[in-house]
C-alpha positions in Angstrom: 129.3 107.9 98.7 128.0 107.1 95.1 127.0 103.9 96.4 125.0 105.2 99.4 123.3 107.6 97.0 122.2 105.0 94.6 120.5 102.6 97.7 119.1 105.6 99.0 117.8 106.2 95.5 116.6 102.2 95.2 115.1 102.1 98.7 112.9 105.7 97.8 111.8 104.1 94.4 110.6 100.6 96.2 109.0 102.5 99.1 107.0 105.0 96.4 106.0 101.9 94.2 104.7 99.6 97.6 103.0 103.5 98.3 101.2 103.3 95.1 100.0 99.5 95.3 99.4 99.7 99.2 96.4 102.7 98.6 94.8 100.6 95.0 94.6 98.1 97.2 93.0 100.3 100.0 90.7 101.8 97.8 89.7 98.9 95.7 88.8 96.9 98.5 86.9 99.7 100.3 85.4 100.6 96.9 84.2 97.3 95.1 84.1 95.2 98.0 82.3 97.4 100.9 80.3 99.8 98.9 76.6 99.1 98.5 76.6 97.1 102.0 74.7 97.6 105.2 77.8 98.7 106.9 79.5 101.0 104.6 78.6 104.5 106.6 80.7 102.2 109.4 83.3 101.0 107.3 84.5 104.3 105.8 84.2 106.0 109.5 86.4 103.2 111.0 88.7 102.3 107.9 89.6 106.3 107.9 89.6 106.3 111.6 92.4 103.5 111.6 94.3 104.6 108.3 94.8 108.4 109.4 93.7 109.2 112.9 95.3 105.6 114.8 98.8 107.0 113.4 99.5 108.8 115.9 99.8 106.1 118.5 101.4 104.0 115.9 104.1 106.4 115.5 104.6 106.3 119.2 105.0 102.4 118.7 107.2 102.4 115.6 109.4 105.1 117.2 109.9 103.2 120.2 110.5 99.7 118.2 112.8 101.5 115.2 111.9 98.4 113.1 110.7 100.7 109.9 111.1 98.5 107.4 109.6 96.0 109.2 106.9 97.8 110.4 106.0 99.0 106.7 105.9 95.3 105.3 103.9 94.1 108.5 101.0 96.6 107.7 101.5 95.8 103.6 100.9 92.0 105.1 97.3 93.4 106.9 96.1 94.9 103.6 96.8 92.2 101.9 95.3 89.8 104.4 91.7 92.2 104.3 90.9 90.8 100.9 90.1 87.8 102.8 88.1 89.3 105.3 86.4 90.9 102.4 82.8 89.0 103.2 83.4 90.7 106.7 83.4 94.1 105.5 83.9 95.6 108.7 86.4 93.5 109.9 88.1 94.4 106.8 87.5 97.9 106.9 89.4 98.1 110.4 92.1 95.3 109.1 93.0 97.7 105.8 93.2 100.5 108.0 95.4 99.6 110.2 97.8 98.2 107.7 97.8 101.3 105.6 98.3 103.5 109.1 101.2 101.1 109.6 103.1 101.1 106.5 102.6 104.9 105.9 104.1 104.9 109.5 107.1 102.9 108.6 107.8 104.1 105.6 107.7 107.5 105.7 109.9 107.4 108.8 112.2 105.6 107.2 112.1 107.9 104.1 112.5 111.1 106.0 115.7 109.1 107.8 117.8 108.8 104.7 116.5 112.3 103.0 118.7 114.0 106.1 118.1 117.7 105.2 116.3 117.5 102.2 112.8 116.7 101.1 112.5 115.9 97.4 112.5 111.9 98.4 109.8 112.5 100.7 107.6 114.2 97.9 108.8 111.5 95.3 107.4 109.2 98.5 104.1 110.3 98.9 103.0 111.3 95.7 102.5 107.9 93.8 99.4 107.0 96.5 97.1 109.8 95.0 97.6 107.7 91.7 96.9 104.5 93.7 93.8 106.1 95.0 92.6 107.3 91.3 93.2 104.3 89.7 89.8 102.7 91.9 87.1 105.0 91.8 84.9 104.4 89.2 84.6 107.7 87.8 87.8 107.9 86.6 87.1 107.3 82.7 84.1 110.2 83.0 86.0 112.6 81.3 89.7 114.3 81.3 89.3 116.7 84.1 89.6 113.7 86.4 92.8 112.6 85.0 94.7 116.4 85.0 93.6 117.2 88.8 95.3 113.7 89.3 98.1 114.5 87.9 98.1 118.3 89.6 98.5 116.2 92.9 100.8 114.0 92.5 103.1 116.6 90.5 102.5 119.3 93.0 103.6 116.8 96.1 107.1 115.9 93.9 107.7 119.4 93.3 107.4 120.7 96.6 109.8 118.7 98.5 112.2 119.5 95.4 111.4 123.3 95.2 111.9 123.3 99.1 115.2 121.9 98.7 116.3 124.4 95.9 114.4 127.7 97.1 113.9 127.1 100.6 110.9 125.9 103.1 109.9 129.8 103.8 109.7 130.8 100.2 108.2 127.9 98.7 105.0 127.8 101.3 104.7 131.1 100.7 104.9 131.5 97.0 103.1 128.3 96.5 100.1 129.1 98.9 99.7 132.8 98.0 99.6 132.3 94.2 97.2 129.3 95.2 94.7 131.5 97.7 95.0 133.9 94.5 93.6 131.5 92.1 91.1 129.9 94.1 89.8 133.6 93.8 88.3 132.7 90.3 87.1 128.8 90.6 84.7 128.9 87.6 87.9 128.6 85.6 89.1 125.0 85.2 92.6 126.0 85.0 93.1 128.0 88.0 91.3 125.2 89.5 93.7 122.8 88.2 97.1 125.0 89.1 95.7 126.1 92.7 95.6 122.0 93.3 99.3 121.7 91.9 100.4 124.5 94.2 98.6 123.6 97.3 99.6 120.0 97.2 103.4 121.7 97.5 103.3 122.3 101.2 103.2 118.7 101.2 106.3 117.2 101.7 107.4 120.0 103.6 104.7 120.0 106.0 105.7 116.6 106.9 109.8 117.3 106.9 109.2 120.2 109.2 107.4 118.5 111.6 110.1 115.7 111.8 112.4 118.6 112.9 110.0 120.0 115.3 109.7 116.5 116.8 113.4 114.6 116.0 113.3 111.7 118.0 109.8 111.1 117.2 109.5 111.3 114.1 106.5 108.3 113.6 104.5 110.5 116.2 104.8 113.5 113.6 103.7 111.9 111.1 100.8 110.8 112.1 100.1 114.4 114.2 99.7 115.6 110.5 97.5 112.6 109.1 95.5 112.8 112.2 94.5 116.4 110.6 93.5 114.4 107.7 90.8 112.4 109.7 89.5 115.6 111.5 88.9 116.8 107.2 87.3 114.3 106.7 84.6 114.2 109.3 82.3 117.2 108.5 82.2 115.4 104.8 81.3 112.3 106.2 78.8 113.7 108.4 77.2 115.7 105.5 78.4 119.4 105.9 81.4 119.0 104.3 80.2 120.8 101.1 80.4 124.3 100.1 77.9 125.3 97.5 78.9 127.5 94.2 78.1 130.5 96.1 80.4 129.9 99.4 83.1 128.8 97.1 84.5 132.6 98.2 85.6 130.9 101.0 88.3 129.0 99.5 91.5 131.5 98.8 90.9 132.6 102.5 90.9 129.7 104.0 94.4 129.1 101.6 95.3 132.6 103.3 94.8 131.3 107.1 96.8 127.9 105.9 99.3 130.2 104.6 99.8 131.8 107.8 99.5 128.5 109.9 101.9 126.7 107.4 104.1 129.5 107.6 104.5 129.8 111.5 104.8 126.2 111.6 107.6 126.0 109.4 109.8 129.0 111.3 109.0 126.6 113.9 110.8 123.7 112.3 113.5 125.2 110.8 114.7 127.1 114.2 114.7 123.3 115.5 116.5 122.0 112.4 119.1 125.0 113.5 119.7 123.8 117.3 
């Protein structure tokens, strides 16, 4: 049983690492090599397109090939091979897509198989690509801010699979949301900015482990339900209307109190099905 604990540990640890390089590489590529061109409007539509929304039928695929691991290093291979694609940029655009969809596919299945009932390894899992991510953009050395919200992600991902685990999946969403909704209250204050990211980022990991439960033998479909949420976000930015101005920014701890309440009927959901 030590033994099993300390691969599971290993595998977790080389899955969060190829997570970190997997989305610098994403981001770099679509960053220094596409920006500025003709086609970047198109490129970020159809990279974000085939990284988030095109995981849903890729779930379907990896759940009905259960090849994980090989699935994972067969989409590390496509990012990879988009750097030399990189004078195409939208053949690149679709190529790194596609290969981040599919290793976020394969390994996050194969993380939330060896976590069983627990998910702290799928927060240690998921954090490291908000680093990855980070590490690219240009604006990074601006200032400190950019650094501590950073951080606030990637800390409030680890910590909510690991609260869930210790305080349970109905207490965490809700004392991590409601303080959050609370904070967002005052968002002229850095700090509460800053904390309200940490504590939002919490429902996480457990958004993702519940799911799995709703959906047990389809578990690659699940997870790219959720990241197919992530594509719908990111439309009305992409289009323009994304943006709330300082005025509307009243709108953010109720929109935390509707996800509260979503989040919170979703996760009854999942743990009566973790139950049966």
């Amino acid at each position: 049983e030590r033994e099993r604990k300390r691969w599971r540990r290993r595998m977790v640890s080389v899955y969060s690492a190829a997570h970190f390089l997997v989305d610098f590489a994403c981001a770099f590529l679509m960053f220094r090599g596409a920006e500025g061109t003709p086609d970047w409007y198109l490129c970020v539509l159809l990279y974000n397109f085939c990284a988030f929304a095109m995981q849903m039928p890729l779930g379907v695929l990896a759940d009905q090939w259960d090849r994980n691991s090989l699935f994972a290093a067969i989409g590390c291979v496509l990012v990879g091979a988009a750097f030399g694609l990189r004078y195409l940029p939208v053949a690149a655009a679709v190529t790194l897509g596609v290969g981040n969809g599919m290793f976020h596919v394969g390994a996050g299945v194969d993380v939330l198989n060896i976590s069983e009932e627990k998910s702290g390894a799928l927060g240690v899992f998921i954090s490291p690509g908000a680093f990855g991510i980070y590490l690219d953009f240009p604006w990074k050395n601006t200032g400190c801010w950019g650094a501590v919200l950073i951080c606030a992600v990637v800390l409030g991902k680890t910590a909510g699979g690991f609260a869930a685990d210790r305080f349970g999946l109905m207490r965490t969403s809700g004392v991590s949301l409601g303080l959050a909704a609370a904070l967002l209250l005052v968002p002229q204050v850095p700090a509460a900015g800053v904390l309200s990211v940490l504590l939002l980022n919490m429902t996480a990991p457990v958004t993702f482990w519940a799911m799995a439960k709703i959906f047990p033998g389809a578990k690659g479909f699940s997870f790219g339900l959720l990241t197919f949420g992530l594509f719908l976000g990111f439309l009305p930015v992409h289009s323009g209307v994304g943006a709330l101005s300082a005025p509307a920014s009243w709108l953010f701890a109720p929109a935390a109190a509707v996800s509260l309440a979503l989040f919170w009927t979703g996760t009854r959901m999942g743990t009566r099905m973790a139950r049966l």
